[in-house]
mmCIF entry with sequence, helices, sheets and N, C-alpha, C, O atoms, coordinates in Angstrom:
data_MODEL
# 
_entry.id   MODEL 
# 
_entity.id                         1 
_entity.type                       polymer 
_entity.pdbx_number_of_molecules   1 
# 
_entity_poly.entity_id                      1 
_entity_poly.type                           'polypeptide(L)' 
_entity_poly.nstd_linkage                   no 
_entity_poly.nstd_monomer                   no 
_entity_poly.pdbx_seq_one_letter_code       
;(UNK)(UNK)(UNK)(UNK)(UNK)(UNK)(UNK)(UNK)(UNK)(UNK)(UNK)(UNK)(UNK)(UNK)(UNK)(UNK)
(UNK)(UNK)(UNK)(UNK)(UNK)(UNK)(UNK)(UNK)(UNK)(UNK)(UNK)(UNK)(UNK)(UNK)(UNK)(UNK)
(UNK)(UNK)(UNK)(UNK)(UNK)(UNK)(UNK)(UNK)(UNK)(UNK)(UNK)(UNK)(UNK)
;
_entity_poly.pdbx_seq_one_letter_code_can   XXXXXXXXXXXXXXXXXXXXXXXXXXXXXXXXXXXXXXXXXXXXX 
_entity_poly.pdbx_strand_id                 A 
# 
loop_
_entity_poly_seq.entity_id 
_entity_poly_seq.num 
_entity_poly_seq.mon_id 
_entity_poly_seq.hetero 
1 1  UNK n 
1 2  UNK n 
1 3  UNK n 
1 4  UNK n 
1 5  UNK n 
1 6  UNK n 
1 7  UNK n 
1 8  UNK n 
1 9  UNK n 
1 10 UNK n 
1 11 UNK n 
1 12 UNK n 
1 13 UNK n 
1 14 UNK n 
1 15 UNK n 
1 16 UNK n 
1 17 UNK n 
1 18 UNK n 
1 19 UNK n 
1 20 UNK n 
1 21 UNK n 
1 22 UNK n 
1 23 UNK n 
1 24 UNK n 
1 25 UNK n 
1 26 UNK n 
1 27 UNK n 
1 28 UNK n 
1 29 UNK n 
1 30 UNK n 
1 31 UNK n 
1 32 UNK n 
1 33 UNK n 
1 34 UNK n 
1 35 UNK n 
1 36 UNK n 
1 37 UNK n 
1 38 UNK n 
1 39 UNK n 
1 40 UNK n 
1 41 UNK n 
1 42 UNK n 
1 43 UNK n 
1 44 UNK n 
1 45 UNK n 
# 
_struct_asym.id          A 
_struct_asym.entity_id   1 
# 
loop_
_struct_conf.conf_type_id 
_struct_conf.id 
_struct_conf.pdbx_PDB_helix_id 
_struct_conf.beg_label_comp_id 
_struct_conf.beg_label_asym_id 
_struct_conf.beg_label_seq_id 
_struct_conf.pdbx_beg_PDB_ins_code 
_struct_conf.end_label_comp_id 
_struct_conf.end_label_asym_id 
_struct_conf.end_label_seq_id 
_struct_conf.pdbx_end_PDB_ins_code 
_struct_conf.beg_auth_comp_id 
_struct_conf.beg_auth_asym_id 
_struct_conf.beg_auth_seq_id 
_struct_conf.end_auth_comp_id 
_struct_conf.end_auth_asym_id 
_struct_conf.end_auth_seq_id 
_struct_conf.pdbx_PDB_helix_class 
_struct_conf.details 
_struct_conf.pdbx_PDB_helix_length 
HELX_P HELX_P1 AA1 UNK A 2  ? UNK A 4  ? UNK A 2  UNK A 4  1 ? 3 
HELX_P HELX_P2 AA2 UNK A 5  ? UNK A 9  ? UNK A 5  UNK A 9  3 ? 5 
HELX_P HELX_P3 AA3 UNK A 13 ? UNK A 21 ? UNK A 13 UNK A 21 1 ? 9 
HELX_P HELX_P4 AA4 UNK A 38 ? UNK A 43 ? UNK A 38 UNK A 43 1 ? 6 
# 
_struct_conf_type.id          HELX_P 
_struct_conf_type.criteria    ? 
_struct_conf_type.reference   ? 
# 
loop_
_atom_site.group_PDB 
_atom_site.id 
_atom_site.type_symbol 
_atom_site.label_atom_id 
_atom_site.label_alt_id 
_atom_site.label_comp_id 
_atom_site.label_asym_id 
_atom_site.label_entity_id 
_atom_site.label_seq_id 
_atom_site.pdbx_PDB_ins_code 
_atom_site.Cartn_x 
_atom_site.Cartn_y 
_atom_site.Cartn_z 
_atom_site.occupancy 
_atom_site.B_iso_or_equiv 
_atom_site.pdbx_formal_charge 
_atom_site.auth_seq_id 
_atom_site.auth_comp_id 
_atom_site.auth_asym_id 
_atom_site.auth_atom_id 
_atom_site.pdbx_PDB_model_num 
ATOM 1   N N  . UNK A 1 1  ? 8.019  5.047  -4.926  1.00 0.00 ? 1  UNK A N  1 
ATOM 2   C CA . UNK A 1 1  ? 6.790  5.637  -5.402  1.00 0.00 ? 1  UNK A CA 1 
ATOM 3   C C  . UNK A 1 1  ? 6.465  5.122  -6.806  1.00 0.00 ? 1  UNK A C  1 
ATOM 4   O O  . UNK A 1 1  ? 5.286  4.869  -7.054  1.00 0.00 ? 1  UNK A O  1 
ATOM 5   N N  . UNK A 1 2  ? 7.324  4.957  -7.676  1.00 0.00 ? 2  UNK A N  1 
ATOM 6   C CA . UNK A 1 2  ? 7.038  4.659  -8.954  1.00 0.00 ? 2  UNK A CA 1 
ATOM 7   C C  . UNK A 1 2  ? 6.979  3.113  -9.392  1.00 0.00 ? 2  UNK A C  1 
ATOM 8   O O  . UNK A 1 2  ? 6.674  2.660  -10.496 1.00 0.00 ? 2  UNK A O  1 
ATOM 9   N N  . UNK A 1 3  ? 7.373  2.398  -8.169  1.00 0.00 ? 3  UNK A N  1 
ATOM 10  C CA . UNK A 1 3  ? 7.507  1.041  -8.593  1.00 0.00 ? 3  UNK A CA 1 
ATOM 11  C C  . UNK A 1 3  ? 5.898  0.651  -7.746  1.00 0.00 ? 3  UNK A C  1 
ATOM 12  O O  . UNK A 1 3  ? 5.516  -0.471 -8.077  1.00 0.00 ? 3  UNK A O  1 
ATOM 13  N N  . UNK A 1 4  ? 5.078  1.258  -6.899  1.00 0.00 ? 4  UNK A N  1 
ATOM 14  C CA . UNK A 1 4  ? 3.973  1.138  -6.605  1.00 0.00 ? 4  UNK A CA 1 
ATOM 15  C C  . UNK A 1 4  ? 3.341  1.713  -7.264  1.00 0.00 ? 4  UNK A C  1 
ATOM 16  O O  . UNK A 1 4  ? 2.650  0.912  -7.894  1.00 0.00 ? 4  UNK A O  1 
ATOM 17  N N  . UNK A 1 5  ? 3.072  2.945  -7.607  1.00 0.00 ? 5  UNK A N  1 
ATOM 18  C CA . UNK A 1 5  ? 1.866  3.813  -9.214  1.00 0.00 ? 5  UNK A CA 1 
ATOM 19  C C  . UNK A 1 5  ? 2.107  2.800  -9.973  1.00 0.00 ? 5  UNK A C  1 
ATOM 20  O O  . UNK A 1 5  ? 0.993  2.278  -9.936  1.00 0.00 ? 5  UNK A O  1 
ATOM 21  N N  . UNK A 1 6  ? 2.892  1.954  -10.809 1.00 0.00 ? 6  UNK A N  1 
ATOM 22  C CA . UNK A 1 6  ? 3.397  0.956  -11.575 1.00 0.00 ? 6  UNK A CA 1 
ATOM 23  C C  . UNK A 1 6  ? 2.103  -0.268 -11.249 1.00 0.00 ? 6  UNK A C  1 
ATOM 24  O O  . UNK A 1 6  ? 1.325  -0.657 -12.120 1.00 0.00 ? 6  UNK A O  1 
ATOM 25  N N  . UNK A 1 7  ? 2.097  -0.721 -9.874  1.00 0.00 ? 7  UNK A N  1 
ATOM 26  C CA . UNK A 1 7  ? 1.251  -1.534 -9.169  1.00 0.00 ? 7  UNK A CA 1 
ATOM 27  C C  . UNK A 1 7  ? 0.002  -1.479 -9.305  1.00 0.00 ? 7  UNK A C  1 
ATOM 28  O O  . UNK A 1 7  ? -0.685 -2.428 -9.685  1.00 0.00 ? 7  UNK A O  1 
ATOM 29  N N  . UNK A 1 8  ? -0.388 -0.442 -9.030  1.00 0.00 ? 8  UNK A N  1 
ATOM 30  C CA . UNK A 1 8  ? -1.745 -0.103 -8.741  1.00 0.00 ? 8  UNK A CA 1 
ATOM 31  C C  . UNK A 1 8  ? -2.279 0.535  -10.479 1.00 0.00 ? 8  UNK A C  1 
ATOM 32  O O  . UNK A 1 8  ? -3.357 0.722  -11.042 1.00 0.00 ? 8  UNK A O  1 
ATOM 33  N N  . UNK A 1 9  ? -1.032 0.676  -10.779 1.00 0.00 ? 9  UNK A N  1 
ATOM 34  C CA . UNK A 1 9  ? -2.032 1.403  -12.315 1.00 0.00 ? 9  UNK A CA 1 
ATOM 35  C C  . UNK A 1 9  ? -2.348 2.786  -12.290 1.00 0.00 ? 9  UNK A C  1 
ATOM 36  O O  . UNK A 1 9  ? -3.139 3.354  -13.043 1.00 0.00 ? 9  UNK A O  1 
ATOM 37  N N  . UNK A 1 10 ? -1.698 3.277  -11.403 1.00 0.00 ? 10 UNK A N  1 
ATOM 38  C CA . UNK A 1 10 ? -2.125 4.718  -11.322 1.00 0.00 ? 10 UNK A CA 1 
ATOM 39  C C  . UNK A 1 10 ? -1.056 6.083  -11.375 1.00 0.00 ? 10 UNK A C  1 
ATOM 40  O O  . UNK A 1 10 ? 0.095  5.649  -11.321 1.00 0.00 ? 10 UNK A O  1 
ATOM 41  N N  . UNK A 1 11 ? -1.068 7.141  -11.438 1.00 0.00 ? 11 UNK A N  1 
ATOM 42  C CA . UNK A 1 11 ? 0.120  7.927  -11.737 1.00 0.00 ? 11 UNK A CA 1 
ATOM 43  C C  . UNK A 1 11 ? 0.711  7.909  -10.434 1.00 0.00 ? 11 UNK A C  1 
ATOM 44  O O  . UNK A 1 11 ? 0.467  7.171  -9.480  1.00 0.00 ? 11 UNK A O  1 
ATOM 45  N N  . UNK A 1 12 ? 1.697  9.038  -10.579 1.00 0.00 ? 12 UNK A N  1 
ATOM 46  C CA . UNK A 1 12 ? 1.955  9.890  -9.529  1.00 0.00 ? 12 UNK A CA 1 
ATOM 47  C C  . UNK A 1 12 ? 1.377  10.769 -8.701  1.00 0.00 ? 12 UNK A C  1 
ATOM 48  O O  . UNK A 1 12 ? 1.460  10.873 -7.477  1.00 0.00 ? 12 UNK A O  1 
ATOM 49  N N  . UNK A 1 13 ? 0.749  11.429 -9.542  1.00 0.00 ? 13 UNK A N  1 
ATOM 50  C CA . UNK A 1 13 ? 0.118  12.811 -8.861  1.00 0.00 ? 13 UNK A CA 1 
ATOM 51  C C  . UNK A 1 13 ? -1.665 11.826 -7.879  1.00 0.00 ? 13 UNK A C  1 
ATOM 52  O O  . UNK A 1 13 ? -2.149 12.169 -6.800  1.00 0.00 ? 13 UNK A O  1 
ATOM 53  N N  . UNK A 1 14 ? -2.142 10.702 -8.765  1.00 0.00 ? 14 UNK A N  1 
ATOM 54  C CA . UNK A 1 14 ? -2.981 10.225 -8.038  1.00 0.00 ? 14 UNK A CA 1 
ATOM 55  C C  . UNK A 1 14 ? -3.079 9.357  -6.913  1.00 0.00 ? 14 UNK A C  1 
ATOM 56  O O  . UNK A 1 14 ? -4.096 9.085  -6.275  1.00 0.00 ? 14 UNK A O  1 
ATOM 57  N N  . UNK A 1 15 ? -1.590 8.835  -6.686  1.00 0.00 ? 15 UNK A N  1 
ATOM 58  C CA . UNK A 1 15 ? -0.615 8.179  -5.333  1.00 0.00 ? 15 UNK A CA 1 
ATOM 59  C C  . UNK A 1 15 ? -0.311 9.277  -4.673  1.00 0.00 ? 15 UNK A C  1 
ATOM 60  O O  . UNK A 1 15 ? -0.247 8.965  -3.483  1.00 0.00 ? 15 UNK A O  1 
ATOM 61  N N  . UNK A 1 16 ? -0.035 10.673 -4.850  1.00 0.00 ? 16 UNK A N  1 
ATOM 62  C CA . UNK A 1 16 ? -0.367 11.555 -3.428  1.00 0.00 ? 16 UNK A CA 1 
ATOM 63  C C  . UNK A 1 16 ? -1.368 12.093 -2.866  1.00 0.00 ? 16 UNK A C  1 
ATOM 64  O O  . UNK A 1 16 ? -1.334 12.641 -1.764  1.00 0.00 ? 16 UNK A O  1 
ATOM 65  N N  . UNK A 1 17 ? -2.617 11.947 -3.784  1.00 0.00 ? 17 UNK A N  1 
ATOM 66  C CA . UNK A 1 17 ? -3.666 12.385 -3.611  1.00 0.00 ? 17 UNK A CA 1 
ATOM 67  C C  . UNK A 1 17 ? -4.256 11.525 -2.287  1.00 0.00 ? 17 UNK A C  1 
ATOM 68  O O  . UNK A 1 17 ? -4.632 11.817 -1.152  1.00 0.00 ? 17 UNK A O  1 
ATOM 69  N N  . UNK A 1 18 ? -4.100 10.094 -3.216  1.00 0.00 ? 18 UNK A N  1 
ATOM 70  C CA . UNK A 1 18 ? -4.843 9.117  -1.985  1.00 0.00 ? 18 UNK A CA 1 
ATOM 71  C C  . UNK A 1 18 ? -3.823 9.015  -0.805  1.00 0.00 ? 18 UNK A C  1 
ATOM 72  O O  . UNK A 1 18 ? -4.446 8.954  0.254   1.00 0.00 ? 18 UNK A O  1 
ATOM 73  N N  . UNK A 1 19 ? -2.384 8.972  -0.610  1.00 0.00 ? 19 UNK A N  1 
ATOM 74  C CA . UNK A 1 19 ? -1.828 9.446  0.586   1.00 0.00 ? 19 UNK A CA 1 
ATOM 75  C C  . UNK A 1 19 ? -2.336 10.476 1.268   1.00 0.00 ? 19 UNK A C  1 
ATOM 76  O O  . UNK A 1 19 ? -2.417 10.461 2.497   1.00 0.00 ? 19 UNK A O  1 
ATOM 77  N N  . UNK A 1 20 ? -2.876 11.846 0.246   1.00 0.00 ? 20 UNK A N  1 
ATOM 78  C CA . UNK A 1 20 ? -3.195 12.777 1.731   1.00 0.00 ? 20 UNK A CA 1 
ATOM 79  C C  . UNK A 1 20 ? -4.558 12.978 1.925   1.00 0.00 ? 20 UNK A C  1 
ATOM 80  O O  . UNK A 1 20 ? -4.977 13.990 2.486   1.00 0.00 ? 20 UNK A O  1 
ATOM 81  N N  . UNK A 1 21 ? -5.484 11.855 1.392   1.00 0.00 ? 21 UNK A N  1 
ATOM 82  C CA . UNK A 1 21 ? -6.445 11.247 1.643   1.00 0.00 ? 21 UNK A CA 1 
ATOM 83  C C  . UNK A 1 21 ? -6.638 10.580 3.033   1.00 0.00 ? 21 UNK A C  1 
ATOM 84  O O  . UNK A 1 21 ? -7.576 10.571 3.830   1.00 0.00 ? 21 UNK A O  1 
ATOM 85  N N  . UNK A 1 22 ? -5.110 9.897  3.023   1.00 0.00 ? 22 UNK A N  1 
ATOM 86  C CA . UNK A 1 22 ? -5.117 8.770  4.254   1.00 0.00 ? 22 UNK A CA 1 
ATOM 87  C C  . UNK A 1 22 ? -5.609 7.274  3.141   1.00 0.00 ? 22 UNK A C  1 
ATOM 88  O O  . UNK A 1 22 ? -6.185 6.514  3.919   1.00 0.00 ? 22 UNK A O  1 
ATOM 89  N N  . UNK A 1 23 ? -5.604 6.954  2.447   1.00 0.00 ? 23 UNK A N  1 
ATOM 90  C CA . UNK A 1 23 ? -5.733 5.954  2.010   1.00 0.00 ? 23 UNK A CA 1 
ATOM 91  C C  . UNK A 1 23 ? -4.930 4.604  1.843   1.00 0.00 ? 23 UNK A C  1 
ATOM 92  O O  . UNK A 1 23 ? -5.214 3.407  1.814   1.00 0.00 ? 23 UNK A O  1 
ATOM 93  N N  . UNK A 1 24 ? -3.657 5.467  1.737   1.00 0.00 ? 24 UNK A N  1 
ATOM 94  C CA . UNK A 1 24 ? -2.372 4.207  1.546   1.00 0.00 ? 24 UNK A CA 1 
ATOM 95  C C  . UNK A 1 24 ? -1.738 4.856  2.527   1.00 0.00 ? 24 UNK A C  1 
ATOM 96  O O  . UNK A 1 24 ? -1.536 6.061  2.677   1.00 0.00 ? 24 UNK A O  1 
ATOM 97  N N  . UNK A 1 25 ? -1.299 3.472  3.505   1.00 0.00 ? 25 UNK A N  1 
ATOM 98  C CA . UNK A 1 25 ? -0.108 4.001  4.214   1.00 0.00 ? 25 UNK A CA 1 
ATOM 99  C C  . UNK A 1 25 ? 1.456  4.050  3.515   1.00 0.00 ? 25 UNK A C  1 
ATOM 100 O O  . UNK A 1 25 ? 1.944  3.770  2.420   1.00 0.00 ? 25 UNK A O  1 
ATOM 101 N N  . UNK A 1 26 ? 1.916  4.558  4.775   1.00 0.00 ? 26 UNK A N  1 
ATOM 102 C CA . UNK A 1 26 ? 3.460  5.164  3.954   1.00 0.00 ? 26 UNK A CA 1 
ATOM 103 C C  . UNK A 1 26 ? 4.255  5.836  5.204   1.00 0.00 ? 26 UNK A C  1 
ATOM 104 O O  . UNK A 1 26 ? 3.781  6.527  6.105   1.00 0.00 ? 26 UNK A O  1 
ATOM 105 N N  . UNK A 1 27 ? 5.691  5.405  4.984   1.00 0.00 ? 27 UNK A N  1 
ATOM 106 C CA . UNK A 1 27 ? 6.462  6.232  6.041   1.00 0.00 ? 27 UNK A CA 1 
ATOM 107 C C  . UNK A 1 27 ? 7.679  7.352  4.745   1.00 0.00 ? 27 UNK A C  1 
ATOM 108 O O  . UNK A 1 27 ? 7.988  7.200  3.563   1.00 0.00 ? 27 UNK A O  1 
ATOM 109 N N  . UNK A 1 28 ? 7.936  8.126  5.524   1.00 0.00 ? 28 UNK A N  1 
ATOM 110 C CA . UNK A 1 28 ? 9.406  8.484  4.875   1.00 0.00 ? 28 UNK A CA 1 
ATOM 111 C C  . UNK A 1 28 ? 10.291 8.681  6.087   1.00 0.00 ? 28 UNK A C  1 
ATOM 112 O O  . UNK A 1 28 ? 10.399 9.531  6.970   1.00 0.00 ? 28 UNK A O  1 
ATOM 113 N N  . UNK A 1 29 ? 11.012 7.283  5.690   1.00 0.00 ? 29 UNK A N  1 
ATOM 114 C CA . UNK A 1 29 ? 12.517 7.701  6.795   1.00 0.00 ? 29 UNK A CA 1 
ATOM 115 C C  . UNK A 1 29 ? 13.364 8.754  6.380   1.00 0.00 ? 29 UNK A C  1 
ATOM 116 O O  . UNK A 1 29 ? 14.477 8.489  6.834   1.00 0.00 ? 29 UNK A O  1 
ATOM 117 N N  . UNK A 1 30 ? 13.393 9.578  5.887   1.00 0.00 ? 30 UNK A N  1 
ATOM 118 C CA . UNK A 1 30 ? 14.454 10.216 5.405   1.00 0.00 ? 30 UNK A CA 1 
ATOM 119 C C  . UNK A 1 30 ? 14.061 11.659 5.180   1.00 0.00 ? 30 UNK A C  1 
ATOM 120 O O  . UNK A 1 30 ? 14.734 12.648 4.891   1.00 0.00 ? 30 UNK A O  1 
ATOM 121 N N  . UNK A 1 31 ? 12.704 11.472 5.410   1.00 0.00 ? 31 UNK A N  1 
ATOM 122 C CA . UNK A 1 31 ? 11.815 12.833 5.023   1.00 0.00 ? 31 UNK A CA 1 
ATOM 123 C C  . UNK A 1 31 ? 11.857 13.339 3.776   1.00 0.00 ? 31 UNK A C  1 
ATOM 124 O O  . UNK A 1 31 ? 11.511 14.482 3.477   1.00 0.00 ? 31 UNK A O  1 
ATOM 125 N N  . UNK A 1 32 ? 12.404 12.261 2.808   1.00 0.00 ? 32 UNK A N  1 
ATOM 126 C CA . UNK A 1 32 ? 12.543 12.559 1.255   1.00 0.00 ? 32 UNK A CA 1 
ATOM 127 C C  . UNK A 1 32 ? 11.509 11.875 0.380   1.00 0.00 ? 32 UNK A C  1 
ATOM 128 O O  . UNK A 1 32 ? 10.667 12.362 -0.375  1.00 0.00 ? 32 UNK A O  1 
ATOM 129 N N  . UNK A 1 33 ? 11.881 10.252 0.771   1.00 0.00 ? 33 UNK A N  1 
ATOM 130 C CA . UNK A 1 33 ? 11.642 8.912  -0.006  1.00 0.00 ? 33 UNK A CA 1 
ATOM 131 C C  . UNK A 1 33 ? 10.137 8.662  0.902   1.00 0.00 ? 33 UNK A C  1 
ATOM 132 O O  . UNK A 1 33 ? 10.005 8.814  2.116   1.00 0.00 ? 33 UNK A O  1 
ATOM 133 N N  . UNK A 1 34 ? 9.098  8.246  -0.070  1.00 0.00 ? 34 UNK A N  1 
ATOM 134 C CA . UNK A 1 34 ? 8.409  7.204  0.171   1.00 0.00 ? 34 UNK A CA 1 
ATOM 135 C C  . UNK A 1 34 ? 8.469  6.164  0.002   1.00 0.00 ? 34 UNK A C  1 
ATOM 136 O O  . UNK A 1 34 ? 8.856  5.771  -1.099  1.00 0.00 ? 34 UNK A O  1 
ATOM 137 N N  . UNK A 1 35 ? 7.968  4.870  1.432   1.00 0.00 ? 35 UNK A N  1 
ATOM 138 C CA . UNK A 1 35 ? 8.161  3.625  1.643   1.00 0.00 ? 35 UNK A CA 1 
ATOM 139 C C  . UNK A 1 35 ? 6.907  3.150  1.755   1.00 0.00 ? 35 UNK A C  1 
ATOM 140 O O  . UNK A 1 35 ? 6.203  4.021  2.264   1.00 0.00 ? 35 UNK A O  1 
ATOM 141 N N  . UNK A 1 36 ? 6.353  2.251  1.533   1.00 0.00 ? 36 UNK A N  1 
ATOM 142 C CA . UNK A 1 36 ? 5.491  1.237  1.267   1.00 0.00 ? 36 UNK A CA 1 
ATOM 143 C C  . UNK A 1 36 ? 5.807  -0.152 1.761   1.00 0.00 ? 36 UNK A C  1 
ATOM 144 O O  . UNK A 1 36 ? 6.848  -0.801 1.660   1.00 0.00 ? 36 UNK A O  1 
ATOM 145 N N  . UNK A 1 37 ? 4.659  -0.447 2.318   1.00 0.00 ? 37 UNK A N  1 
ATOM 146 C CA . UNK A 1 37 ? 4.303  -2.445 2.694   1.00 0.00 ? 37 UNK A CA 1 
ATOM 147 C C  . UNK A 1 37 ? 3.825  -2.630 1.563   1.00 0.00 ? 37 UNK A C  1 
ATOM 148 O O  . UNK A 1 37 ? 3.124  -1.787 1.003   1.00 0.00 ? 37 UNK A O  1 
ATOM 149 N N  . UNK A 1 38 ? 4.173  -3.914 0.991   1.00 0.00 ? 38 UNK A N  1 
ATOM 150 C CA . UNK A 1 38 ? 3.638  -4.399 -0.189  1.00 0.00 ? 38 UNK A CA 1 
ATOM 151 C C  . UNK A 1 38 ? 2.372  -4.762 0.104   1.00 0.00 ? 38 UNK A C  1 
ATOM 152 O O  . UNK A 1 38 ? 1.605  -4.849 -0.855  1.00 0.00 ? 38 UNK A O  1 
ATOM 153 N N  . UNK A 1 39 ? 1.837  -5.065 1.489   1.00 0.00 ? 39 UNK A N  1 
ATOM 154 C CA . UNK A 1 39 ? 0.740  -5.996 1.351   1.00 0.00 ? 39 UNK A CA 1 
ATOM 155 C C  . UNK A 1 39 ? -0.522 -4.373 1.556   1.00 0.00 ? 39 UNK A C  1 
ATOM 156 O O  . UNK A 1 39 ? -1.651 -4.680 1.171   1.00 0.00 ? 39 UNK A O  1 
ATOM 157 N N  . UNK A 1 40 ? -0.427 -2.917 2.050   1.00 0.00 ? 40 UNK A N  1 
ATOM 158 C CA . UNK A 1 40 ? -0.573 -1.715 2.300   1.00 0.00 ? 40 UNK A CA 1 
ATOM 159 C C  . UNK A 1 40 ? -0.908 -1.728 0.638   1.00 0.00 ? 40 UNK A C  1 
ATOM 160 O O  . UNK A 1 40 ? -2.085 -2.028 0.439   1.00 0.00 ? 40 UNK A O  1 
ATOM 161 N N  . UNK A 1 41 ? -0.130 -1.467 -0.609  1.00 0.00 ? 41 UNK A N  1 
ATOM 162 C CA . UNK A 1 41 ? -0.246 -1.460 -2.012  1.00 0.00 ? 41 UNK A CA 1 
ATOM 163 C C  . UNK A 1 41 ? -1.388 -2.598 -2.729  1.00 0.00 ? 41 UNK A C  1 
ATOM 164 O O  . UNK A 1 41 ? -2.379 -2.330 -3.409  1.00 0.00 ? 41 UNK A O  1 
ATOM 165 N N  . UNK A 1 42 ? -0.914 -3.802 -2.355  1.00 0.00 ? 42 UNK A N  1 
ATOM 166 C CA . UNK A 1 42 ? -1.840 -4.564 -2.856  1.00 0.00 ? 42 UNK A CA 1 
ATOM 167 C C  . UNK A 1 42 ? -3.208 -4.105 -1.940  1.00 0.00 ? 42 UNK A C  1 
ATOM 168 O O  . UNK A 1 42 ? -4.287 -4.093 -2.533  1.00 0.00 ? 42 UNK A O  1 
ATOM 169 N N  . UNK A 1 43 ? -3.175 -3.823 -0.864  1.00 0.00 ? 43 UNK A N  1 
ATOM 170 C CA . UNK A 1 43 ? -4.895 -3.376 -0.093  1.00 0.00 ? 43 UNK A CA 1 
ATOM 171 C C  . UNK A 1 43 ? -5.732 -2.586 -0.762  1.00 0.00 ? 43 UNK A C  1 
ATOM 172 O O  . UNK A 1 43 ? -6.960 -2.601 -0.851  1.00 0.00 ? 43 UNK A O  1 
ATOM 173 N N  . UNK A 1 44 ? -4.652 -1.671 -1.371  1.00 0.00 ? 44 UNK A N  1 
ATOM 174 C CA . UNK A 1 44 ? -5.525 -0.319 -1.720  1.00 0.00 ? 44 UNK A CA 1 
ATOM 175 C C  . UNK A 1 44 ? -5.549 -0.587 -3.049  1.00 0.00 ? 44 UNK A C  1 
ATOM 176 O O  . UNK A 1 44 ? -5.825 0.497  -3.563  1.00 0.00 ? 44 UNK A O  1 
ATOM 177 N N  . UNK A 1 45 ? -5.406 -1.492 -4.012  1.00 0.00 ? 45 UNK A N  1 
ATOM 178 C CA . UNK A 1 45 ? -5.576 -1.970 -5.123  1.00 0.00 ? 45 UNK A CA 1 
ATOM 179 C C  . UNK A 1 45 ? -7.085 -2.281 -5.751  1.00 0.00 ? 45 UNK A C  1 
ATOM 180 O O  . UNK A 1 45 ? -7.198 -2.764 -6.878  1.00 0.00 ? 45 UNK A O  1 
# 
């Protein structure tokens, strides 16, 4: 999560917003961690 907000220039709290937007995709295997496609980060850039 923080090495993409880092990416995009944007916080935290505004990387879950647009997740529960539907804007950026994202899985959590673990039901903890968010995962990211780099090329998903650079899209929504």
């Amino acid at each position: 999560m923080k090495e993409a907000c880092r990416i995009l220039g944007i916080s935290e709290s505004t990387m879950r917003r647009r997740i529960k937007k539907g804007l950026i995709k994202y899985r959590k295997p673990n039901n903890k961690d968010y995962r990211f496609k780099g090329k998903d980060i650079l899209s929504a850039a």
